[in-house]
mmCIF file of the N, C-alpha and C atoms, coordinates in Angstrom:
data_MODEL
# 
_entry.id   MODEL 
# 
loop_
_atom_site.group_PDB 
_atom_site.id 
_atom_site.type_symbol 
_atom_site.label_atom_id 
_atom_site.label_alt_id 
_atom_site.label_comp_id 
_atom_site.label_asym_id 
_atom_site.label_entity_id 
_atom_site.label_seq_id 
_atom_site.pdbx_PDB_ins_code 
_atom_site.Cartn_x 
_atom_site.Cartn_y 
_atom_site.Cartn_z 
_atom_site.occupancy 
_atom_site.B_iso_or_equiv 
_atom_site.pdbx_formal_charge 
_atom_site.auth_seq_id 
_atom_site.auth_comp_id 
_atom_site.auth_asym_id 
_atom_site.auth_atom_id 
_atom_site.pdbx_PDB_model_num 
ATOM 1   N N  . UNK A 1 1  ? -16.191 -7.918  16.106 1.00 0.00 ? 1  UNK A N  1 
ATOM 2   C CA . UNK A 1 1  ? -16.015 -7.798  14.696 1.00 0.00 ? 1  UNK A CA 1 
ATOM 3   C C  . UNK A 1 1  ? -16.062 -6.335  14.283 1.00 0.00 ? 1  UNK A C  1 
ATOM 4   N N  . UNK A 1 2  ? -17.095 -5.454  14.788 1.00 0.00 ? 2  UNK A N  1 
ATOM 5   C CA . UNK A 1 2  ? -17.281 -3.740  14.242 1.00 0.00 ? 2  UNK A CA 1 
ATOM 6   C C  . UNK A 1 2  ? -15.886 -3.381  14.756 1.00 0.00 ? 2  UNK A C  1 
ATOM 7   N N  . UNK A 1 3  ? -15.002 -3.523  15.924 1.00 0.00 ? 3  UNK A N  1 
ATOM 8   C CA . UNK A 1 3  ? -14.037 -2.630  15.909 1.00 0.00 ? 3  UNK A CA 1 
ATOM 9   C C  . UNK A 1 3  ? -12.865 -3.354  14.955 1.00 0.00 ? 3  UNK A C  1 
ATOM 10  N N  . UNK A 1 4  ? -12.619 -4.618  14.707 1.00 0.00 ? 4  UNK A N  1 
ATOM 11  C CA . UNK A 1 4  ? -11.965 -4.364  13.726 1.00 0.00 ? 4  UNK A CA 1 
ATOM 12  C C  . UNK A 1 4  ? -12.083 -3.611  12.388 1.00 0.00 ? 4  UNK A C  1 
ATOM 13  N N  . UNK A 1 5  ? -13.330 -3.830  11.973 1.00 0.00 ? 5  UNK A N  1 
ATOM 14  C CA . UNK A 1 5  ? -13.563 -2.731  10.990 1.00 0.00 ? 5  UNK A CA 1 
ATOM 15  C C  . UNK A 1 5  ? -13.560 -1.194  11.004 1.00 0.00 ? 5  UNK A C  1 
ATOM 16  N N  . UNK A 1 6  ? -13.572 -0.631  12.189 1.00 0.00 ? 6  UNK A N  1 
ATOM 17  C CA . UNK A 1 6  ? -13.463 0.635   12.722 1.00 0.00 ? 6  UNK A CA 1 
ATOM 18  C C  . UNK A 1 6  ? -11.757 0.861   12.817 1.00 0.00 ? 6  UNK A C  1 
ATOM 19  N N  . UNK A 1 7  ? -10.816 -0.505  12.736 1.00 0.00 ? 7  UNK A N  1 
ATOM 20  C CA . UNK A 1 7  ? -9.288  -0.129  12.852 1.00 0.00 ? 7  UNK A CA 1 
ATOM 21  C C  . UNK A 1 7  ? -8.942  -0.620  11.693 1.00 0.00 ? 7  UNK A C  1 
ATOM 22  N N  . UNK A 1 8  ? -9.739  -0.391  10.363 1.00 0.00 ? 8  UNK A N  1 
ATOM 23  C CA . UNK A 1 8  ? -9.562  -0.515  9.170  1.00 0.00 ? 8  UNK A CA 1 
ATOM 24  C C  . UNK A 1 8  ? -8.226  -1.650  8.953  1.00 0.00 ? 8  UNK A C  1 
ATOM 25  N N  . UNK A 1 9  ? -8.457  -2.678  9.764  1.00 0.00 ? 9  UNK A N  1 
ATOM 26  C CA . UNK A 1 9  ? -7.847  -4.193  9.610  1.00 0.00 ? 9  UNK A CA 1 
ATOM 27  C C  . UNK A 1 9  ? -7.828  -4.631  7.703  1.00 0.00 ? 9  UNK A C  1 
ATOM 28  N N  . UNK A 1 10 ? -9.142  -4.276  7.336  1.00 0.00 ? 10 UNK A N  1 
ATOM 29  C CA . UNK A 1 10 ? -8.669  -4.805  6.078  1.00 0.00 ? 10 UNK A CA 1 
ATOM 30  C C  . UNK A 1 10 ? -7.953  -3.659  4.652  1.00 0.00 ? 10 UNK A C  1 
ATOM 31  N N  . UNK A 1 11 ? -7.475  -2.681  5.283  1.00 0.00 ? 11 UNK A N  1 
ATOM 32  C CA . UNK A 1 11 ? -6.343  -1.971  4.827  1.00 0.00 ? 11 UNK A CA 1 
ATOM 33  C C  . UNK A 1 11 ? -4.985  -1.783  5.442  1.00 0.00 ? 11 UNK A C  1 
ATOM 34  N N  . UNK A 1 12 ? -4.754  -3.057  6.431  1.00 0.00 ? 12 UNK A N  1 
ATOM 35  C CA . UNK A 1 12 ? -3.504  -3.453  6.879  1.00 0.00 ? 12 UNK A CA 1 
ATOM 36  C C  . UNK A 1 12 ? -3.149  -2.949  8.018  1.00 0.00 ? 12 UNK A C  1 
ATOM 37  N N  . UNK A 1 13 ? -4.223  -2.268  8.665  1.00 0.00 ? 13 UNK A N  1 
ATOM 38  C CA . UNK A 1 13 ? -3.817  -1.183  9.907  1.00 0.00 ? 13 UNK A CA 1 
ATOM 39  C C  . UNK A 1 13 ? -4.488  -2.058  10.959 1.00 0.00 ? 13 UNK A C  1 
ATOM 40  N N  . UNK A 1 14 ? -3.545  -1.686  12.473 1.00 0.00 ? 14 UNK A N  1 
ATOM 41  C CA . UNK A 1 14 ? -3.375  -2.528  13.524 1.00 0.00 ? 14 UNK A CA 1 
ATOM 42  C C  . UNK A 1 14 ? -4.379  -2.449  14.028 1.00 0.00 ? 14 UNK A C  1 
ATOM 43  N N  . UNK A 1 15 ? -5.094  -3.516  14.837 1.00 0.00 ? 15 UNK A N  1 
ATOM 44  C CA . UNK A 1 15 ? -6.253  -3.047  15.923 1.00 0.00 ? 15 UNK A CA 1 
ATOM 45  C C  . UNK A 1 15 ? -5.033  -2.937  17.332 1.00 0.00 ? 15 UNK A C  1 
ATOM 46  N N  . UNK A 1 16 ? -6.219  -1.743  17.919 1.00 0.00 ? 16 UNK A N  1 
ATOM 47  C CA . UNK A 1 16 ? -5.500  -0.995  19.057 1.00 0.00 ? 16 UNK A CA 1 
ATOM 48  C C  . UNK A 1 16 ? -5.139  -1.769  20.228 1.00 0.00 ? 16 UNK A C  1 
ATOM 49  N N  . UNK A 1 17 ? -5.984  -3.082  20.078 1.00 0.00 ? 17 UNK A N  1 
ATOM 50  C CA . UNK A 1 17 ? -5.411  -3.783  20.794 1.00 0.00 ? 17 UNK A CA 1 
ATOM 51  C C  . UNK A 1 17 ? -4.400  -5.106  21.044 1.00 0.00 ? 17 UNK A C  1 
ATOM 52  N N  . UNK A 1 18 ? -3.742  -5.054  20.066 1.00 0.00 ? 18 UNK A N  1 
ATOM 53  C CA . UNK A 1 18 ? -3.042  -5.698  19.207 1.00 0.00 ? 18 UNK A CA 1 
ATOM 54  C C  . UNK A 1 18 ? -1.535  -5.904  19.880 1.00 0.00 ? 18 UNK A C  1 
ATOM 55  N N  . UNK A 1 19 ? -0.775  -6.493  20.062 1.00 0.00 ? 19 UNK A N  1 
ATOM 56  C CA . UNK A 1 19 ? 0.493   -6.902  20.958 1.00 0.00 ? 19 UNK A CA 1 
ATOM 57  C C  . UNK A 1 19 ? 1.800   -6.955  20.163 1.00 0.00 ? 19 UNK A C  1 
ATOM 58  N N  . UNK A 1 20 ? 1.683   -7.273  18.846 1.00 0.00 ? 20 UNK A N  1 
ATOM 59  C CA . UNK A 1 20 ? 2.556   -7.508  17.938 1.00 0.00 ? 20 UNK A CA 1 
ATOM 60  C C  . UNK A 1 20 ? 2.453   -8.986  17.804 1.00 0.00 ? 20 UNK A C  1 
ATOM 61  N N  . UNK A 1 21 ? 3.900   -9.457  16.899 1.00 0.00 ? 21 UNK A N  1 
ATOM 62  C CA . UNK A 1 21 ? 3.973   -10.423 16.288 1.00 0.00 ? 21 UNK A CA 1 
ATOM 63  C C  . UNK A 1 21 ? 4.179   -11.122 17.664 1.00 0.00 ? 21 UNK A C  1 
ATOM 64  N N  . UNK A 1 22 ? 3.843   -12.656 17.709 1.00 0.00 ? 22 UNK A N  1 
ATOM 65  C CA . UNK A 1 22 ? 3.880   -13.463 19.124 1.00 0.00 ? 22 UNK A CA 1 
ATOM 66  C C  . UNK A 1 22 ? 5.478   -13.667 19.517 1.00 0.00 ? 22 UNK A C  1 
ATOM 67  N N  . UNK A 1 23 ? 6.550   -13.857 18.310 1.00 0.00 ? 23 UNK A N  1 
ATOM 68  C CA . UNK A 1 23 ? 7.471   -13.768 18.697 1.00 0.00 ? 23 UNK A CA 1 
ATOM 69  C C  . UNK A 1 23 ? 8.173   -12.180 19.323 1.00 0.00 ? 23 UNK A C  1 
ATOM 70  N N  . UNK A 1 24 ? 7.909   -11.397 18.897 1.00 0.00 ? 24 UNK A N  1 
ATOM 71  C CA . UNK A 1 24 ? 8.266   -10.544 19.484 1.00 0.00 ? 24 UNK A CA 1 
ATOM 72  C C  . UNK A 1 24 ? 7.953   -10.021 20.915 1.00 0.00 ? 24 UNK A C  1 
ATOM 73  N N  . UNK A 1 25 ? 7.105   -10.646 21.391 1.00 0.00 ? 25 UNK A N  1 
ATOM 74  C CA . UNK A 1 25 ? 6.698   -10.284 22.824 1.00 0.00 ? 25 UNK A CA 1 
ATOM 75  C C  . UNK A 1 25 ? 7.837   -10.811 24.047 1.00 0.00 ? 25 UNK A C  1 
ATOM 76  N N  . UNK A 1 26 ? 7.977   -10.386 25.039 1.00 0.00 ? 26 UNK A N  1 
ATOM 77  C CA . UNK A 1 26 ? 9.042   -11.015 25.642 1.00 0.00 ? 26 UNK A CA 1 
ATOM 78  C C  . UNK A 1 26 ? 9.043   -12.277 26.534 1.00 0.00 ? 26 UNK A C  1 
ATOM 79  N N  . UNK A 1 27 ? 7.593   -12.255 27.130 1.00 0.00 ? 27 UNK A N  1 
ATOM 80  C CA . UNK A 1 27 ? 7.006   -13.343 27.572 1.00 0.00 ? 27 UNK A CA 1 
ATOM 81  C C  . UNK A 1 27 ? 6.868   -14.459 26.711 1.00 0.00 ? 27 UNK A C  1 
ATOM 82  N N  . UNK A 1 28 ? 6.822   -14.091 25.661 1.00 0.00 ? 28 UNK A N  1 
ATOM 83  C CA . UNK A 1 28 ? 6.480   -15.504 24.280 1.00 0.00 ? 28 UNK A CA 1 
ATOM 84  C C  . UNK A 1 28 ? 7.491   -16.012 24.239 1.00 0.00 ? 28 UNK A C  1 
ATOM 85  N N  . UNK A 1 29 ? 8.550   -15.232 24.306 1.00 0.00 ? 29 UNK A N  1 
ATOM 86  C CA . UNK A 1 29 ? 9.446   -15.384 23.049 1.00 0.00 ? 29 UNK A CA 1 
ATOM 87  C C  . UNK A 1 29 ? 10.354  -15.977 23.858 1.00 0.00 ? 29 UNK A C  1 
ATOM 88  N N  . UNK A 1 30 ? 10.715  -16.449 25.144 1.00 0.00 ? 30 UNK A N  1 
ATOM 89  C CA . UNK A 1 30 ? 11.282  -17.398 25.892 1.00 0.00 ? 30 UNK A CA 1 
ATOM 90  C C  . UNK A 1 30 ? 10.898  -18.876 25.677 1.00 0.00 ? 30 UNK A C  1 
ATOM 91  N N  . UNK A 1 31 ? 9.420   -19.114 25.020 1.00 0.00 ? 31 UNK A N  1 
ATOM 92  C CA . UNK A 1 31 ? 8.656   -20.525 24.963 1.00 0.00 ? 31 UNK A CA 1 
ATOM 93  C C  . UNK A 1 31 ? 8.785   -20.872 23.670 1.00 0.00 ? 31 UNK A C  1 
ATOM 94  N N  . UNK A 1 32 ? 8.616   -22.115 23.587 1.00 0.00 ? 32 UNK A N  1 
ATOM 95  C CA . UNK A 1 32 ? 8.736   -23.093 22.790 1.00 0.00 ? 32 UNK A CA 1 
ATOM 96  C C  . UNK A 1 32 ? 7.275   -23.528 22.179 1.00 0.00 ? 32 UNK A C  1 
ATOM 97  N N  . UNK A 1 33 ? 7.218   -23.094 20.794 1.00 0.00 ? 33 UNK A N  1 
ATOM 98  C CA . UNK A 1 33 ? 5.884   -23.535 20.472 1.00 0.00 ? 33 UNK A CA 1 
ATOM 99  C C  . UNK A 1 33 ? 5.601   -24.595 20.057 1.00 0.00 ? 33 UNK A C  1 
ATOM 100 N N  . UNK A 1 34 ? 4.658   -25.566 20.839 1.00 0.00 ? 34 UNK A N  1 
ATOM 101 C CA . UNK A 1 34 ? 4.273   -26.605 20.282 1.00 0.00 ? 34 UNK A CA 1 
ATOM 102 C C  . UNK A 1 34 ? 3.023   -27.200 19.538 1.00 0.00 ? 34 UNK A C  1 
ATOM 103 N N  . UNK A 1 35 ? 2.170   -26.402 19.907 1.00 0.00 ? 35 UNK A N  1 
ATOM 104 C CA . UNK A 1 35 ? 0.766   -26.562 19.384 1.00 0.00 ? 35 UNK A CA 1 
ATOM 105 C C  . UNK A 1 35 ? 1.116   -26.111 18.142 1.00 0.00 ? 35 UNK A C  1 
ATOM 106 N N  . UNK A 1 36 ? 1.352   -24.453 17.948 1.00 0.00 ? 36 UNK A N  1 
ATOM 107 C CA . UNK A 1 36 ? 1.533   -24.210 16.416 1.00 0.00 ? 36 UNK A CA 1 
ATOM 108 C C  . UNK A 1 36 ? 2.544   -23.742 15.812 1.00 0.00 ? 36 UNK A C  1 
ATOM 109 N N  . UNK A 1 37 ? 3.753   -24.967 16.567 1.00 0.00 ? 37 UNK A N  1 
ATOM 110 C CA . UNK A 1 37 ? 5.274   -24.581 15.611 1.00 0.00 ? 37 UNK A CA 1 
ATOM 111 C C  . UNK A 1 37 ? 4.953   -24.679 14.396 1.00 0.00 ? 37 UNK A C  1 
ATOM 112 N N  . UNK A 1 38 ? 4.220   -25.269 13.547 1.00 0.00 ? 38 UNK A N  1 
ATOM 113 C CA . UNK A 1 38 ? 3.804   -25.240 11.956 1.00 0.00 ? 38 UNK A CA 1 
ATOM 114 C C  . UNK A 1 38 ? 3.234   -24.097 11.709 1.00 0.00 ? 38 UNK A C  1 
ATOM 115 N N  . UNK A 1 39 ? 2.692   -23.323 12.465 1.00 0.00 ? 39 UNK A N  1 
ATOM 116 C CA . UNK A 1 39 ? 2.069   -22.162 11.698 1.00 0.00 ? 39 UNK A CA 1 
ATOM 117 C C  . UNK A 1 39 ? 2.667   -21.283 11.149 1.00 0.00 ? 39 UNK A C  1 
ATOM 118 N N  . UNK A 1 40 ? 2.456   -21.196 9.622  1.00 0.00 ? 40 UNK A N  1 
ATOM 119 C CA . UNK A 1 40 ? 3.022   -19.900 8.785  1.00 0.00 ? 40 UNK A CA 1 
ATOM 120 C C  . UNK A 1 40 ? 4.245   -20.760 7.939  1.00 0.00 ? 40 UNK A C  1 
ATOM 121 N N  . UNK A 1 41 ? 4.404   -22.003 8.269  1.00 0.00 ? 41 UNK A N  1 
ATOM 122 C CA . UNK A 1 41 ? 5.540   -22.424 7.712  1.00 0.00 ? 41 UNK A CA 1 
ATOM 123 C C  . UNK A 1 41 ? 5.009   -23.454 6.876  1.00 0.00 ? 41 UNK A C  1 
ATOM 124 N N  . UNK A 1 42 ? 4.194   -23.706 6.953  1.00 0.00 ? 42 UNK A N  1 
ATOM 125 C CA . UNK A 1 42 ? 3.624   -24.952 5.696  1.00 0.00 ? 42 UNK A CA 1 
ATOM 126 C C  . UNK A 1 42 ? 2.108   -24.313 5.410  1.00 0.00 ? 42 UNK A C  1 
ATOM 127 N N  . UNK A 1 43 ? 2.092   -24.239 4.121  1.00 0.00 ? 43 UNK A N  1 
ATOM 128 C CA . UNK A 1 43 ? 0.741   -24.058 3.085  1.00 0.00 ? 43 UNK A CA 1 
ATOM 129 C C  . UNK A 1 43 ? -0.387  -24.925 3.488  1.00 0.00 ? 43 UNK A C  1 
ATOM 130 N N  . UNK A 1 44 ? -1.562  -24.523 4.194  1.00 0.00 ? 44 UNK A N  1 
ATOM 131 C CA . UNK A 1 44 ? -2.346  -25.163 4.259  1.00 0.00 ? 44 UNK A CA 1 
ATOM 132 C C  . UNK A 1 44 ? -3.523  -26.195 3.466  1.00 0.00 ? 44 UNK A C  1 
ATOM 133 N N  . UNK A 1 45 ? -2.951  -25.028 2.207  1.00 0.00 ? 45 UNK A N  1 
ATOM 134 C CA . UNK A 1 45 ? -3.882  -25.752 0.827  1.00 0.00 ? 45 UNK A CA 1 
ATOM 135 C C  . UNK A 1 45 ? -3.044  -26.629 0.010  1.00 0.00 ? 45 UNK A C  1 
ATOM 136 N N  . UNK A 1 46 ? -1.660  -26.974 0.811  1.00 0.00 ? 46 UNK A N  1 
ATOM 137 C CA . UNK A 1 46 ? -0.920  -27.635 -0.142 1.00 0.00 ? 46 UNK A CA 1 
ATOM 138 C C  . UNK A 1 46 ? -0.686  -29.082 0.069  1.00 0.00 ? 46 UNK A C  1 
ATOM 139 N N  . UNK A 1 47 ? -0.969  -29.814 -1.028 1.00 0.00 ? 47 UNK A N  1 
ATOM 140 C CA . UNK A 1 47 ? -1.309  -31.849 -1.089 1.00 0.00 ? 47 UNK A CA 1 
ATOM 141 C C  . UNK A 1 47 ? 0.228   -31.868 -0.262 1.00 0.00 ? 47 UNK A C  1 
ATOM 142 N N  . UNK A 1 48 ? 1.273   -31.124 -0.741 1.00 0.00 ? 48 UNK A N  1 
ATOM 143 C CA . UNK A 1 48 ? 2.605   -31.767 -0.677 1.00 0.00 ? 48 UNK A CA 1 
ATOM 144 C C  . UNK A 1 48 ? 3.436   -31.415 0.897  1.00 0.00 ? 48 UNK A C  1 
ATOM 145 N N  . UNK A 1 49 ? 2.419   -29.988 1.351  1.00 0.00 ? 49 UNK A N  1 
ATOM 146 C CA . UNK A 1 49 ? 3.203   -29.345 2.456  1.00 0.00 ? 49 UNK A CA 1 
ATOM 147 C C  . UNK A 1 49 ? 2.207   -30.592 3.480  1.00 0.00 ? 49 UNK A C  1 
ATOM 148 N N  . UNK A 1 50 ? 1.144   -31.157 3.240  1.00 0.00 ? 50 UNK A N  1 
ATOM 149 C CA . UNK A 1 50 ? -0.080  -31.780 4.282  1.00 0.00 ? 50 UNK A CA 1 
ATOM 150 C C  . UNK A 1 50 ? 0.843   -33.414 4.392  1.00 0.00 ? 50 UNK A C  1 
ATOM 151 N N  . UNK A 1 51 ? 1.465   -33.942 3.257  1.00 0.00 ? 51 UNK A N  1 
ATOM 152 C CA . UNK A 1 51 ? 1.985   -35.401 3.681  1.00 0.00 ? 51 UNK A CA 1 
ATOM 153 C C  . UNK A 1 51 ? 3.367   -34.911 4.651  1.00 0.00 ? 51 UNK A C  1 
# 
């Protein structure tokens, strides 16, 4: 937790150890996500995105 705060994460800046976005990696980005093809694409707090 201290080094994210030391890579000032909550002013938008990367921790150093950080890979990028998962699709962008080249190893990822051949696979097929199944556990969390929903992630980022439906609102978690939402009644209508959850039915």
């Amino acid at each position: 937790m201290e080094s994210l705060f030391d890579a000032s994460f909550q002013n938008g800046a990367d921790h150093p150890l950080s890979l990028s976005l998962t699709e962008e990696i080249p190893f990822l980005k051949k696979q097929t996500r199944l556990t969390f093809a929903h992630c980022g694409v439906i609102d978690p707090h939402s009644l209508k995105s959850y039915e």
